[in-house]
Backbone bond lengths (Angstrom), bond angles and torsions (degrees), N, CA, C in turn:
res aa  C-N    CA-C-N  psi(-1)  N-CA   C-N-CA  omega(-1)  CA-C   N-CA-C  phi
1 X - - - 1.460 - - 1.523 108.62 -
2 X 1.289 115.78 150.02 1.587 123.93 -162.05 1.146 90.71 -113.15
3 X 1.539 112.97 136.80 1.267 138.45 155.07 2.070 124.51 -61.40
4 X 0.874 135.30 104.41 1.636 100.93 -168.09 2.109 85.21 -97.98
5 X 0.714 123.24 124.03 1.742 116.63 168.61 1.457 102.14 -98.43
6 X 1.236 88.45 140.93 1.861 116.95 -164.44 1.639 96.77 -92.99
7 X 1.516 121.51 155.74 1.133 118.55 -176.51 1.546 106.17 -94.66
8 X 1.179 105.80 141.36 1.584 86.01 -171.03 2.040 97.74 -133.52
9 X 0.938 102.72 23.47 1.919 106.79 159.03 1.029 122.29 -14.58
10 X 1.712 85.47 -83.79 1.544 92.36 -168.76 1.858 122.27 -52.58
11 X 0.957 89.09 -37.48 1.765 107.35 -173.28 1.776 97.51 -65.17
12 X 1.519 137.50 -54.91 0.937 136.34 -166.88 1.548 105.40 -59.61
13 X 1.856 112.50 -39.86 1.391 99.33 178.91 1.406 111.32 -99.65
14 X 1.221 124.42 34.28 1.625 134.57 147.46 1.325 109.51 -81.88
15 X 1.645 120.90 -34.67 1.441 116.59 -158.42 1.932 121.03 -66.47
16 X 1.982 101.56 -17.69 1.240 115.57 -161.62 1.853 91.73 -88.44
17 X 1.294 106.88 -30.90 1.710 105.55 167.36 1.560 124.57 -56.36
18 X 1.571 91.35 -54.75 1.187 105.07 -169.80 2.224 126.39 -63.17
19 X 1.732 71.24 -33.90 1.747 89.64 161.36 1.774 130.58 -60.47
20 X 1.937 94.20 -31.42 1.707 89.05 -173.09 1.700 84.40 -99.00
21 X 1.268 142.95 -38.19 1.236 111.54 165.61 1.377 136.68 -36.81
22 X 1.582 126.78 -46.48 1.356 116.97 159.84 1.302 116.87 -68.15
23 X 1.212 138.18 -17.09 1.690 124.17 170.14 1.240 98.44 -71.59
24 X 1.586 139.50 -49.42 0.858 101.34 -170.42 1.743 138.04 -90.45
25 X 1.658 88.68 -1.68 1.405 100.21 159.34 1.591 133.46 -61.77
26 X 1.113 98.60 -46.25 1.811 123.29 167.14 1.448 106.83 -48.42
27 X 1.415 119.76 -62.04 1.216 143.23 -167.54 2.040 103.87 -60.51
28 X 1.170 106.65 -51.35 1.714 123.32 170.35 1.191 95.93 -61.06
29 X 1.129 137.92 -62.97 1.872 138.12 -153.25 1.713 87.93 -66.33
30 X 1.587 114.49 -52.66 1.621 106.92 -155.87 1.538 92.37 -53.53
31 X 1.219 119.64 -69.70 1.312 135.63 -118.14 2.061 82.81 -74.57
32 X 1.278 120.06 -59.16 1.407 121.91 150.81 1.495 126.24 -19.28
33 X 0.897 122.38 -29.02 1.064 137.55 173.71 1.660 121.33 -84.97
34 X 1.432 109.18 -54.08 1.263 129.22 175.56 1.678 97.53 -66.86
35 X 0.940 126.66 -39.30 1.593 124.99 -170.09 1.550 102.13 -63.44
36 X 1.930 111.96 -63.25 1.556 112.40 176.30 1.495 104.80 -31.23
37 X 1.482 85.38 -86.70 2.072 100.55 169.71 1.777 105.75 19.16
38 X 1.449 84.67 -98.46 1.699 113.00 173.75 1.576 115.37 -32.25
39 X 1.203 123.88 -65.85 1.142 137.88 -150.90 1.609 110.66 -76.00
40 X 1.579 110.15 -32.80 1.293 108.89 -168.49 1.625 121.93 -96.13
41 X 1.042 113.77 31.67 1.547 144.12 154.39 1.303 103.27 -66.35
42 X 1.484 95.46 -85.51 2.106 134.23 178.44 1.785 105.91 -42.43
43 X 1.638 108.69 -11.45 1.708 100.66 -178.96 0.891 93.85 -108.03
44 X 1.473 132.42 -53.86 1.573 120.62 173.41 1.489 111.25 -30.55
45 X 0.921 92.18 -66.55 1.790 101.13 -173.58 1.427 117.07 -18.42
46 X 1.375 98.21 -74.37 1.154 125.98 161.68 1.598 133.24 -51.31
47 X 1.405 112.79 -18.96 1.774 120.32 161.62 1.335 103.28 -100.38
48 X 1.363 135.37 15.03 1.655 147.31 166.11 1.554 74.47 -82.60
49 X 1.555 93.98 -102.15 1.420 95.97 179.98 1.479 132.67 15.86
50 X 0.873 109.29 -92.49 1.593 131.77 -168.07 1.675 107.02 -67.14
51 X 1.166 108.11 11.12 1.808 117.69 173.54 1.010 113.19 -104.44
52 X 1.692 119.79 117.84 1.125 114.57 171.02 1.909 128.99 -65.63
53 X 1.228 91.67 -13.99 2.220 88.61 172.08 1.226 91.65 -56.28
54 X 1.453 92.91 142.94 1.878 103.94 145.94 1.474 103.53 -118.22
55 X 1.789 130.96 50.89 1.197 125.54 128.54 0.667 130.53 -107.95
56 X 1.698 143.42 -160.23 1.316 143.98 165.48 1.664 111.03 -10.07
57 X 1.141 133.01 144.37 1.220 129.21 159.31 1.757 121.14 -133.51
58 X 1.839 89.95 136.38 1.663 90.35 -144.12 1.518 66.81 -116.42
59 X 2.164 117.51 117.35 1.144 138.68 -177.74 1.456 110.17 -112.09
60 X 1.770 131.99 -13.53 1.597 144.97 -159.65 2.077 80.66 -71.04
61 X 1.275 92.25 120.22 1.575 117.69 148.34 1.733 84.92 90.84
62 X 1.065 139.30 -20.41 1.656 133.36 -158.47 2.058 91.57 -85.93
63 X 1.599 93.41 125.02 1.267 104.36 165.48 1.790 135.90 -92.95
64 X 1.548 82.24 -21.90 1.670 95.58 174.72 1.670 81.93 -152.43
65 X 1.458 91.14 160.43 1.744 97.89 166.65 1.491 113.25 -85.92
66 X 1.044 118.50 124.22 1.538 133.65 179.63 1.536 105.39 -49.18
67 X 1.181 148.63 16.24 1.768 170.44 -141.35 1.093 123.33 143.29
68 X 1.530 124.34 67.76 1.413 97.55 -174.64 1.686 105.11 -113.34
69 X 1.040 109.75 176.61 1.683 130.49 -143.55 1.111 140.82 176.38
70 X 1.491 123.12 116.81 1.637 144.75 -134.64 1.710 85.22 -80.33
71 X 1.191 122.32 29.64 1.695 106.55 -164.28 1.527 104.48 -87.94
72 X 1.680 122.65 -18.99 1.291 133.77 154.32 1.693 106.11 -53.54
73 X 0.814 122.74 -88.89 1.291 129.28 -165.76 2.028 108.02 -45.48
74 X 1.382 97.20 -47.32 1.484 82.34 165.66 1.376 129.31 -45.01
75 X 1.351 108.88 -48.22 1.441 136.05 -178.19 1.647 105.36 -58.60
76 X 1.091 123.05 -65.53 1.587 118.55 172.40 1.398 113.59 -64.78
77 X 1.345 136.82 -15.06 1.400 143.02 -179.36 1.374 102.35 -71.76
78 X 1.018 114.99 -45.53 1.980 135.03 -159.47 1.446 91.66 -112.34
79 X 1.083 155.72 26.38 1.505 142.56 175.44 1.296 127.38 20.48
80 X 1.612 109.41 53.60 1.165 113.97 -174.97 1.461 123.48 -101.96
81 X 0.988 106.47 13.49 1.694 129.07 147.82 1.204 139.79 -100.17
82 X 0.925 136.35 133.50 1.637 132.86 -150.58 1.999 107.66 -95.85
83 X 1.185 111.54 5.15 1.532 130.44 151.74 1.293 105.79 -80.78
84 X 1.587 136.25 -47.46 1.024 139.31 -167.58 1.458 122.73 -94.17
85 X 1.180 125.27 -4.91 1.418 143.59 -167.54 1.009 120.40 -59.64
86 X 1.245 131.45 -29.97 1.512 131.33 173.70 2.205 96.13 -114.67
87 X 0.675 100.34 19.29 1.575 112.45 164.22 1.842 109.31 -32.38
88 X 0.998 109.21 -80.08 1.674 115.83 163.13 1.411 132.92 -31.66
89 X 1.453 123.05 -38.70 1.212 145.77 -130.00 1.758 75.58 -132.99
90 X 1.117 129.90 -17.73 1.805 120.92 -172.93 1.259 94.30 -130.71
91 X 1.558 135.81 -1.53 1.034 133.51 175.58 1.693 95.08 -92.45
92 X 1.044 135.80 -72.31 0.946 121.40 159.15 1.537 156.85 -29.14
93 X 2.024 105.45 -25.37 1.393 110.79 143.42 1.291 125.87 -63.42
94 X 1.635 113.57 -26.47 1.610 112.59 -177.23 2.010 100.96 -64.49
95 X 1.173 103.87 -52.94 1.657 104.66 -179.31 1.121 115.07 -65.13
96 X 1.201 132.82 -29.15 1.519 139.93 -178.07 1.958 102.81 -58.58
97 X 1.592 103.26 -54.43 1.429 133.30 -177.74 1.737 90.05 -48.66
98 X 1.116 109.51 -72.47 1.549 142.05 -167.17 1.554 103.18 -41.44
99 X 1.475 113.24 -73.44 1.373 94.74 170.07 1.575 131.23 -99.29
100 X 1.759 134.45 30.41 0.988 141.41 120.40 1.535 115.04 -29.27
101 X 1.733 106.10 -62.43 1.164 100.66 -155.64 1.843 119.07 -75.54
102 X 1.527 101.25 -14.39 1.500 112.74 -174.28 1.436 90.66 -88.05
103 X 1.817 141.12 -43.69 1.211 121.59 -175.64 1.372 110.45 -56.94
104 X 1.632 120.60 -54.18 1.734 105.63 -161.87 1.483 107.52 -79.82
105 X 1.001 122.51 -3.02 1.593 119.93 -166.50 1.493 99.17 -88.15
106 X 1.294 119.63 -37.34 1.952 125.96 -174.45 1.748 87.25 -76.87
107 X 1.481 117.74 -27.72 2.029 84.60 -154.55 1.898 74.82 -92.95
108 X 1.627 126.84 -40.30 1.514 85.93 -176.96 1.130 121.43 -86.06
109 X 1.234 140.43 6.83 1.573 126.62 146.24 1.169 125.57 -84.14
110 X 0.988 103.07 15.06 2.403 107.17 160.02 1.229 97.29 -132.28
111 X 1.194 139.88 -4.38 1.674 117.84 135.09 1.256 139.77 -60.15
112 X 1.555 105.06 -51.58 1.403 126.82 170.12 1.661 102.89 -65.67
113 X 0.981 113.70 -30.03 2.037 114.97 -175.82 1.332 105.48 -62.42
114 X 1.629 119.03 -50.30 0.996 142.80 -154.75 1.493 128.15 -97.44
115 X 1.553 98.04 -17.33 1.584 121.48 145.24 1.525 121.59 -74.99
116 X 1.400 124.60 -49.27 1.536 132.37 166.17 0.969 110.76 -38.41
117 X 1.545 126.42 -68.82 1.328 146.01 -131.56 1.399 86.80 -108.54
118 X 1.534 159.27 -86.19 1.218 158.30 -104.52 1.909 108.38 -111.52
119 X 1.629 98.35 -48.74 1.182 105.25 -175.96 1.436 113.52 -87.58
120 X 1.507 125.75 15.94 1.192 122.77 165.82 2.139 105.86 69.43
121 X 0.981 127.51 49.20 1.327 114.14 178.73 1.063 130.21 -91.46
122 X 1.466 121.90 134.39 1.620 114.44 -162.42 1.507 102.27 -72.72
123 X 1.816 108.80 122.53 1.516 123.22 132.63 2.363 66.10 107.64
124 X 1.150 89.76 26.46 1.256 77.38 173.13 1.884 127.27 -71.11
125 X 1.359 120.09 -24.09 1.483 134.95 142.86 1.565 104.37 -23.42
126 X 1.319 134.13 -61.22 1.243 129.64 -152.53 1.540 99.87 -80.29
127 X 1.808 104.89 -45.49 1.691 94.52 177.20 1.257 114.42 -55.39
128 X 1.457 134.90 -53.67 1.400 137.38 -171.11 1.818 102.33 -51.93
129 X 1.472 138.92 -58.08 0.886 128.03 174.32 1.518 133.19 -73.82
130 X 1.441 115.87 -5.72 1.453 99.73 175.38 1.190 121.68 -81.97
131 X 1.367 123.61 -40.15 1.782 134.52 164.34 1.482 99.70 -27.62
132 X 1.480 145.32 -21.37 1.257 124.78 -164.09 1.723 87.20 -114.85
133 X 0.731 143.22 17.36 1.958 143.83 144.08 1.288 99.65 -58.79
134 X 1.022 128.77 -30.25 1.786 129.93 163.33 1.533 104.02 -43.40
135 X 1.174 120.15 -30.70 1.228 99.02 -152.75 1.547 98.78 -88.82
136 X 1.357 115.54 -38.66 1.103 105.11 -176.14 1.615 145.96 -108.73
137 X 1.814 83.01 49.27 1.401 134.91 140.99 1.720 134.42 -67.34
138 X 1.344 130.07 64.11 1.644 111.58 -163.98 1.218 113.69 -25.18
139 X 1.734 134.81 163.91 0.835 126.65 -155.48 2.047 89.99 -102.25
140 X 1.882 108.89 -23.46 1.196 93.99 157.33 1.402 164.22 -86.97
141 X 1.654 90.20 33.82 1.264 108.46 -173.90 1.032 112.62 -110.62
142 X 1.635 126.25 -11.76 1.307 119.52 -175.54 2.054 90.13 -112.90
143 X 0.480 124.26 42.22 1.623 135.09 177.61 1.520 105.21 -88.68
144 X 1.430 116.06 -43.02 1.604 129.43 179.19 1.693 103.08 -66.56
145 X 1.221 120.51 -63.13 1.496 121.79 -163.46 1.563 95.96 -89.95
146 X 1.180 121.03 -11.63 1.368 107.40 170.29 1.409 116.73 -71.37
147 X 1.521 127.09 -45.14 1.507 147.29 151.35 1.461 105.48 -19.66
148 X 1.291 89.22 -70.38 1.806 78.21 -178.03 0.981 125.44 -58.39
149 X 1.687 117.03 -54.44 1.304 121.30 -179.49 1.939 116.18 -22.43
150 X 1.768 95.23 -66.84 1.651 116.42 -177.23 1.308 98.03 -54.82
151 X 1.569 130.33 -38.36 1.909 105.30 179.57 1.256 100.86 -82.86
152 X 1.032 157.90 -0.88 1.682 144.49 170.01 1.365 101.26 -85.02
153 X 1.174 140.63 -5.39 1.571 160.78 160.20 1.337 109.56 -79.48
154 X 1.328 125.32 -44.41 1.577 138.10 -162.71 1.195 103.76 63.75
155 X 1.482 137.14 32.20 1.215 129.05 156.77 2.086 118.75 -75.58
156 X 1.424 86.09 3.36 2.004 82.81 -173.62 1.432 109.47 -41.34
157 X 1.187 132.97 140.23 1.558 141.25 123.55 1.549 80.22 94.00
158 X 1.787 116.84 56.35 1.817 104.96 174.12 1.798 101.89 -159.01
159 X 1.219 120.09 103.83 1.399 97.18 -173.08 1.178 157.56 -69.58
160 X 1.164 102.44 45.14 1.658 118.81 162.09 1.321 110.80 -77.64
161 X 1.823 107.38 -27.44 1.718 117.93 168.92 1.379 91.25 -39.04
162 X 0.995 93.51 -79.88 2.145 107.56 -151.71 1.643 97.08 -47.29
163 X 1.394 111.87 -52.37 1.966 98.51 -172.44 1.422 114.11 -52.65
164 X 1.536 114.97 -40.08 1.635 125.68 -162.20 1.804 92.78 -72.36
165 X 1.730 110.48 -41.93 1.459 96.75 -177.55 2.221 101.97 -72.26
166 X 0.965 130.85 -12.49 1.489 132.72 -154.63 1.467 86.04 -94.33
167 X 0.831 129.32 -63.60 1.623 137.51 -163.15 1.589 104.51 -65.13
168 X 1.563 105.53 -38.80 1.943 107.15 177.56 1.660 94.50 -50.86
169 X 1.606 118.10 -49.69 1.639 92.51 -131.81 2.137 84.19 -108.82
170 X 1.395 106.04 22.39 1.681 110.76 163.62 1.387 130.23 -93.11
171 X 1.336 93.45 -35.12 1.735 120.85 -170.94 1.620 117.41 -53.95
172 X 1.293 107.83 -42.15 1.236 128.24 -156.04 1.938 84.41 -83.11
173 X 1.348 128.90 -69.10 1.486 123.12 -173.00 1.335 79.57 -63.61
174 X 1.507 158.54 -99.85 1.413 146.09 -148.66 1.636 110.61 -8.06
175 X 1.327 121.10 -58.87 1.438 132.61 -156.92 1.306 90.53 -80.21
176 X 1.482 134.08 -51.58 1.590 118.62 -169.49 1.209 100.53 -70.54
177 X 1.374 145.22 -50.02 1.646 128.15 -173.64 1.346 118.55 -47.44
178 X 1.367 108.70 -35.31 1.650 119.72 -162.23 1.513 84.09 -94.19
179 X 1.026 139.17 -64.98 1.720 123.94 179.24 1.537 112.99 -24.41
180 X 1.650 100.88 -73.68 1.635 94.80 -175.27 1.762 115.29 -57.40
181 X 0.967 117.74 -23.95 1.956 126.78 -166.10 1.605 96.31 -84.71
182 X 1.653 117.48 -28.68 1.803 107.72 168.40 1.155 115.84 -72.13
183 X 1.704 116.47 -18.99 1.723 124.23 -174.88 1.900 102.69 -49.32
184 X 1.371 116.18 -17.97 1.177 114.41 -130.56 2.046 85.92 -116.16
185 X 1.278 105.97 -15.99 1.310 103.64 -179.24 1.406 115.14 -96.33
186 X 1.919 123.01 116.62 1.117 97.15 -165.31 1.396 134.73 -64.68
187 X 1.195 126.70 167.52 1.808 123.34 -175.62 1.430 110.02 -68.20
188 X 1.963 118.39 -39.57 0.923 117.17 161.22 1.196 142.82 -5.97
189 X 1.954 99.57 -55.92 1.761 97.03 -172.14 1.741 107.52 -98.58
190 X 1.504 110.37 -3.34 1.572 98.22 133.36 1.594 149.03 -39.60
191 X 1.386 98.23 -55.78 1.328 115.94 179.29 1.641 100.46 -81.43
192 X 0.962 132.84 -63.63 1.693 130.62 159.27 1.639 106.85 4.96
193 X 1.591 104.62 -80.80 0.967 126.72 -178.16 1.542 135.87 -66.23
194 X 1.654 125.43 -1.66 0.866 176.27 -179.59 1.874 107.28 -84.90
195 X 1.620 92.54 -70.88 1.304 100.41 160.56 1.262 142.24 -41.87
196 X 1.380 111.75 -54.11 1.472 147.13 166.95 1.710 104.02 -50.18
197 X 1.385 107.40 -12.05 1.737 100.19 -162.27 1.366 115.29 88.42
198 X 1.009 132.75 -9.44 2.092 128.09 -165.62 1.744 82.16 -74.25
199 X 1.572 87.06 138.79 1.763 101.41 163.87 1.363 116.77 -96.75
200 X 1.746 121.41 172.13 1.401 100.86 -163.45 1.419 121.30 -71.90
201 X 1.822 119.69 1.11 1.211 124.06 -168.61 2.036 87.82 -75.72
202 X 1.268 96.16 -51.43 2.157 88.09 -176.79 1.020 128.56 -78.15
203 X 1.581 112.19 -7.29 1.453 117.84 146.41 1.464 119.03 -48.55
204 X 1.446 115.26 -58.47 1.349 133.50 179.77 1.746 107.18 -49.82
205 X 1.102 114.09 -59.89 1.781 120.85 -166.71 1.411 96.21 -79.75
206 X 1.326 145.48 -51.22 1.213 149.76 -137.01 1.680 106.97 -122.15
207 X 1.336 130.90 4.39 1.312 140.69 177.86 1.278 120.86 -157.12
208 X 1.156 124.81 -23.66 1.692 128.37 -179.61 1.315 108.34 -112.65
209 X 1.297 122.04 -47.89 1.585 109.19 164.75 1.737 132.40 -57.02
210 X 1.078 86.89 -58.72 2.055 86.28 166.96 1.093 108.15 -59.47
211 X 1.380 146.42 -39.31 1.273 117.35 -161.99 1.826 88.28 -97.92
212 X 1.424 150.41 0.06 1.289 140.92 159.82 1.509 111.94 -81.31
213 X 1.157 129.12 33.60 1.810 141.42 -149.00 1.930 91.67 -77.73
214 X 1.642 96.75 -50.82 1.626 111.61 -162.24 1.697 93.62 -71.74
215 X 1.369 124.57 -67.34 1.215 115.58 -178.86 1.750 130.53 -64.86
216 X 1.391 119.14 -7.36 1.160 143.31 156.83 1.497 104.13 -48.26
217 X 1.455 107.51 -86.51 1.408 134.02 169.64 1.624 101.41 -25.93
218 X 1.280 128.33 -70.65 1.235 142.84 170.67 1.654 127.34 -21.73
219 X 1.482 110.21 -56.41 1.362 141.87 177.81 1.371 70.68 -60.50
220 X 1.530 109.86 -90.70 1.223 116.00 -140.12 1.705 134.79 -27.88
221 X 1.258 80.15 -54.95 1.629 104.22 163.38 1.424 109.00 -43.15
222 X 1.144 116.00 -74.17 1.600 115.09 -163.48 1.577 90.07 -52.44
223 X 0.979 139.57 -40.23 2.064 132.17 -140.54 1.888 80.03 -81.06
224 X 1.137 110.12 -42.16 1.272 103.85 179.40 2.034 139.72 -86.47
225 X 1.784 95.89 -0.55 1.227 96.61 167.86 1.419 97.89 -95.60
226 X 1.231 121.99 -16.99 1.769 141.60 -159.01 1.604 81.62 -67.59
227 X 1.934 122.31 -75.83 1.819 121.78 -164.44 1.403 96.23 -57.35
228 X 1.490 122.47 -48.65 1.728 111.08 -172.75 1.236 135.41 -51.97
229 X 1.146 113.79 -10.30 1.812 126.00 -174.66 1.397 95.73 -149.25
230 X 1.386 126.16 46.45 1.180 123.23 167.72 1.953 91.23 -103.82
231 X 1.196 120.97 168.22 1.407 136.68 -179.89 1.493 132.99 -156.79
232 X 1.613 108.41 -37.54 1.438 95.10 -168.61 1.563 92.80 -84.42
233 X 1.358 138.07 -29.92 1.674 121.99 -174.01 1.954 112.68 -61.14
234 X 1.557 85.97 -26.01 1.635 93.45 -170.97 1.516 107.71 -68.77
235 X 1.493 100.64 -21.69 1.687 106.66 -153.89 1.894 93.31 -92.44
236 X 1.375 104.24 -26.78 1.655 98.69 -165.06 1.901 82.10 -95.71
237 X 0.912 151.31 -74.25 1.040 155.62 -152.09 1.757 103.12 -54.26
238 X 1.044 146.59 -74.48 0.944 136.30 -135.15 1.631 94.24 -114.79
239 X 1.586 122.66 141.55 1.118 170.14 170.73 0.962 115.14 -55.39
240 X 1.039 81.08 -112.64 2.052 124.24 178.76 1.576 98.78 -32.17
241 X 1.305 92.77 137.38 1.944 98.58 152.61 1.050 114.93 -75.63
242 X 1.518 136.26 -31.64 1.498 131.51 -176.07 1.556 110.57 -69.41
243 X 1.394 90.29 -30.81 2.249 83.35 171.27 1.219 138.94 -112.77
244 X 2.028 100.92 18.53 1.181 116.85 175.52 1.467 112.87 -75.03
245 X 1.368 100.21 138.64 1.946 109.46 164.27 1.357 110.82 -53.33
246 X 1.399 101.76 157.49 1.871 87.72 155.21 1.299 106.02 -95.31
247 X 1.125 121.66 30.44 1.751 115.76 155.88 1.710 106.84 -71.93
248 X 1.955 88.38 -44.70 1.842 81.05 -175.20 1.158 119.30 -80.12
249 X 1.465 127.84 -16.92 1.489 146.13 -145.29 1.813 91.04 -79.12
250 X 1.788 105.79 -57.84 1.234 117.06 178.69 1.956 114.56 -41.88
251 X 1.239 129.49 -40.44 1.183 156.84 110.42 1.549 92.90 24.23
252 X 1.239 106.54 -90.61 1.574 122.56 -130.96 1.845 95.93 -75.93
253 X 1.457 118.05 -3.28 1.127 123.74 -175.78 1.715 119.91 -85.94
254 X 1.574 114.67 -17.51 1.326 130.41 151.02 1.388 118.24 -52.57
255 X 1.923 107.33 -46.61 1.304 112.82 176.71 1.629 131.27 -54.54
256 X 1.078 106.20 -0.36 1.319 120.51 -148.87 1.499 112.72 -114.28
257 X 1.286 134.41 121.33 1.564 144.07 174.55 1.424 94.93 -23.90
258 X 1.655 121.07 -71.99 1.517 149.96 -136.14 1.803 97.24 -117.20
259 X 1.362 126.20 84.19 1.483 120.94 165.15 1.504 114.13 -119.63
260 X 1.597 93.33 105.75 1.456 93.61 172.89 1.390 115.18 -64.73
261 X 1.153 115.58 144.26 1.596 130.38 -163.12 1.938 98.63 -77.97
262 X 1.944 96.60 -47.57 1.211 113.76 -162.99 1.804 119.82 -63.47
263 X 1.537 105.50 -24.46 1.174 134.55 -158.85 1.945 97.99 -100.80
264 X 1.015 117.04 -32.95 1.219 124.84 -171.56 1.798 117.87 -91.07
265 X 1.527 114.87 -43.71 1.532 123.95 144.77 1.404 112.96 -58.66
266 X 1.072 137.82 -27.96 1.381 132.15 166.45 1.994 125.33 -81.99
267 X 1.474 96.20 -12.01 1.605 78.63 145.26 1.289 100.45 -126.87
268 X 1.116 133.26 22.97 1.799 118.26 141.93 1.306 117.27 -58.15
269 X 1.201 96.54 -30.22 2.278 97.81 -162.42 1.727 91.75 -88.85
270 X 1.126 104.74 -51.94 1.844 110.16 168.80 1.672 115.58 -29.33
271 X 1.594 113.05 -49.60 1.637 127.10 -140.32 1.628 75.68 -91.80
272 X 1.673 126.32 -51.89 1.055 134.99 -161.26 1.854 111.92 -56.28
273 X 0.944 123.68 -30.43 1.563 138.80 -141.32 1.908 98.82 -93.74
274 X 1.598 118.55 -36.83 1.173 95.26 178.80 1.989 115.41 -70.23
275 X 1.059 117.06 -29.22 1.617 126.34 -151.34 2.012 83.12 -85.63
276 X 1.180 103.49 -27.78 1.613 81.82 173.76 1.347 120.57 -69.71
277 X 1.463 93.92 -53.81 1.681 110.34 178.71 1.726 112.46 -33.72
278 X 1.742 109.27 -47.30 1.408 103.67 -170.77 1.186 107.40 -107.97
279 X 1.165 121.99 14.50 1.662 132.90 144.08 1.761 101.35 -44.64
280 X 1.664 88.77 -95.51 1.617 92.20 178.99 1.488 141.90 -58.39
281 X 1.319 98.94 2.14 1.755 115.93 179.63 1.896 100.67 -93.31
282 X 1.334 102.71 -27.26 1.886 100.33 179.07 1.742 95.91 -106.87
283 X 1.513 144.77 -6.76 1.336 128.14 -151.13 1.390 102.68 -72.78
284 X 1.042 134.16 -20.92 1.800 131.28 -165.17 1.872 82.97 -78.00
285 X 1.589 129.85 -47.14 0.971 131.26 -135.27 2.370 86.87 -83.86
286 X 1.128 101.45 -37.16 1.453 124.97 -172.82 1.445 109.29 -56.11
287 X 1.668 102.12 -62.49 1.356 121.06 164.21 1.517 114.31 -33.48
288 X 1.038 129.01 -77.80 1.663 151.32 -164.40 1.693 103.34 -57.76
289 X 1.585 101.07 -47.66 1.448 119.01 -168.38 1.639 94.60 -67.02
290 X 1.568 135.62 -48.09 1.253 130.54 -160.14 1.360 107.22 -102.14
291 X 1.524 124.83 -20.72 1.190 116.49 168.48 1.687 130.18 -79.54
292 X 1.437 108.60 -40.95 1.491 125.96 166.05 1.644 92.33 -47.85
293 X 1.088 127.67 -55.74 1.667 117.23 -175.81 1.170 120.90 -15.71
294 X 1.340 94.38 -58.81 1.270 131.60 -143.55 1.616 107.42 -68.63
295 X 1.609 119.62 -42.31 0.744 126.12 -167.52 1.882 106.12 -113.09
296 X 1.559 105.88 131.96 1.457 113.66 168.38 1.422 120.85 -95.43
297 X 1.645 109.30 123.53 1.265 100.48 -175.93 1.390 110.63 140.33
C-alpha cells in the first residue's frame, strides 16, 4: 500500500506565527486577568467608600453607587467621627514609624554594606549572610520574646517598639542588595581616594554613598512599604489610642457595636495613597537599584 505524503510547507511555516500569536494572546488574557484579580478588592473599597450609609453595605451586582459622595472621606479628613478622632495624630505615627524605619535601615545597611564589602573583613561572607536566618523565622513567632525583650528596655506601648522591631526584620535584605550593587563600584576609586588621604569615614560620604544613590533609594523604599503595611507588631505592641497607627485604628472598627463600613474604607483608601505616591515617585530609582544588583559586571 502507497503512502501519498501531502506537502505540508506552507502550514509548517505558519506554525512559528501561529505559536507567538497564542503566547501572546495567552500572555494578554493572563496578565488581564491577574490585574481584575488584584484590583477588585481596591474597587470595592472604594464603592464602600463613595456610599453615603454608614450601615451595612449591600455592594452584590452594584457597579457604581447610584449617589456617590466624598461625604466619607470628608468625615475622616475632619474627624468627625468619634472612631476617627484622633485620625491625624495616628496618621502621623504611621509616617513618623515610616520614615524612622527607611532612615536607620539605609544608614545601617550602607554602613554595614560598606564595611563587608570595602574594608575587606575577615569571614566577612558569613556576616552579610547570617542576618537573613531571620527570615526563616515567622515573624509570629518571635513577637513573644520580642515583647519582652522591648519591656526590659521600657520601650512597651511607644514607637520606637515598632521601628526597632521594623528595622530588625529590613536590615538584613537592606545589606544584601547594597552588597551585590557595591560589587559594581570599582575598588579603584577606593584606593584613588585613599591616596589623596580621605579616611574610610570620606570614603563612605563622599564615594560610596553617591554613587549607591539608586540602591539607597531602593532599600529605602522597601524599609518603608515594609513599616506601612506592617500590623501584627503594631497590633500587639501598642495600647494607647494616642500611639496607635491607623493600621491598628482601622482595626479597632470591628471592635465596635456601630462600624460604619463607609467611614472605615475611606481611611483605608486615605492610609493607602501615600506609599503609592512614593512608590512611583522613586520606581525608575528602585528598578535600577534592584536590578543592577543583580547583575556582576
Amino acid at each position: 500500500m502507497s503512502v501519498t505524503r501531502v506537502s505540508d510547507g506552507p502550514l509548517l511555516r505558519l506554525r512559528p506565527w501561529l505559536r507567538r500569536v497564542v503566547a501572546e494572546v495567552a500572555s494578554v488574557t493572563l496578565a488581564v486577568a491577574l490585574l481584575i484579580w488584584s484590583l477588585t478588592p481596591v474597587y470595592n473599597m472604594l464603592l464602600i467608600a463613595l456610599d453615603r450609609d454608614e450601615g451595612d453595605i449591600e455592594f452584590e451586582g452594584i457597579i457604581w453607587p447610584a449617589d456617590p459622595s466624598l461625604h466619607s472621606f470628608h468625615t475622616v479628613l475632619t474627624q468627625g467621627y468619634w472612631l476617627v478622632e484622633d485620625f491625624w495624630h495616628q496618621f502621623g505615627n504611621s509616617f513618623f514609624i515610616g520614615l524612622m524605619t527607611m532612615f536607620l535601615t539605609v544608614l545601617i545597611g550602607s554602613l554595614a554594606s560598606f564595611a563587608f564589602g570595602r574594608m575587606r573583613l575577615s569571614k566577612g561572607w558569613l556576616l552579610v549572610n547570617a542576618p537573613l536566618l531571620t527570615y526563616a523565622v515567622p515573624a509570629s513567632f518571635l513577637i513573644i520574646p520580642f515583647t519582652r525583650l522591648i519591656a526590659g528596655y521600657g520601650l512597651s506601648n511607644t514607637l520606637w517598639a515598632i521601628i526597632a522591631a521594623n528595622v530588625t526584620f529590613a536590615t538584613p535584605y537592606a545589606i544584601l542588595i547594597l552588597q551585590q550593587y557595591a560589587r559594581l563600584i570599582p575598588v579603584e576609586l577606593d584606593e584613588a581616594a585613599q591616596v589623596d588621604g580621605a579616611s574610610p569615614v570620606q570614603i563612605y560620604r563622599r564615594v560610596y554613598v553617591p554613587l549607591m544613590a539608586p540602591a539607597l533609594a531602593a532599600v529605602g523604599t522597601y524599609a518603608l512599604l515594609l513599616a506601612w503595611n506592617e500590623y501584627l507588631y503594631q497590633y500587639v505592641l501598642l495600647s494607647s489610642t494616642r500611639n496607635m497607627t491607623v493600621a491598628v485604628a482601622i482595626a479597632q472598627f470591628f471592635n465596635s457595636d456601630e462600624a460604619p463600613w463607609n467611614y472605615m474604607m475611606a481611611t483605608a483608601v486615605i492610609y493607602s495613597l501615600p506609599p503609592i505616591v512614593i512608590f512611583y515617585a522613586l520606581r525608575r530609582y528602585m528598578t535600577e537599584g534592584l536590578t543592577r544588583g543583580a547583575v556582576k559586571g
